[in-house]
N, C-alpha and C positions, 0 to 999 in steps of 0.2 A: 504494500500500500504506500503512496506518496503521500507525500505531507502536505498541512495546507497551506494554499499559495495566496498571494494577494486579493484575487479574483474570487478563490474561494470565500474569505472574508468579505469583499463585497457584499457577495450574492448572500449569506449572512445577514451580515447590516438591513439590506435589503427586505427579507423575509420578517427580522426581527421589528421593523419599522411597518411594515404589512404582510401578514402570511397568506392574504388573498390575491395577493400577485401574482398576474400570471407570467408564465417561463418566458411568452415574451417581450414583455415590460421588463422585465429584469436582462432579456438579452441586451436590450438595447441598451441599456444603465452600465452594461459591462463589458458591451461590444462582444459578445459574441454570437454563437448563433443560438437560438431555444432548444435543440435537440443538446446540445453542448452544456446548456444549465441544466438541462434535465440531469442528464448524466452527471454533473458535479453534486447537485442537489440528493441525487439516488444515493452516491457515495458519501456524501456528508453524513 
C-alpha cells in the first residue's frame, strides 16, 4: 500500500467539508479525473 499523498488529503478536506460531494466536484477541486477519486477514495 502507498502512502498518503497530497491529493489524497485534499480529496479528504474535501469530503470532510461535505460528504455529499460528488466524485466529480471533487475531480475538478483536484484536477483529476472522477474515476481516479473514486479509486483514491475506495483506498482511503
Amino acid at each position: 500500500m502507498t502512502g498518503i499523498d497530497d491529493v489524497d488529503y485534499e480529496i479528504l478536506e474535501l469530503l470532510m467539508a461535505d460528504a455529499r460531494r460528488s466524485y466529480r466536484e471533487i475531480a475538478e477541486a483536484v484536477d483529476r479525473s472522477p474515476p481516479t477519486v473514486s479509486e483514491c477514495v475506495e483506498r482511503l
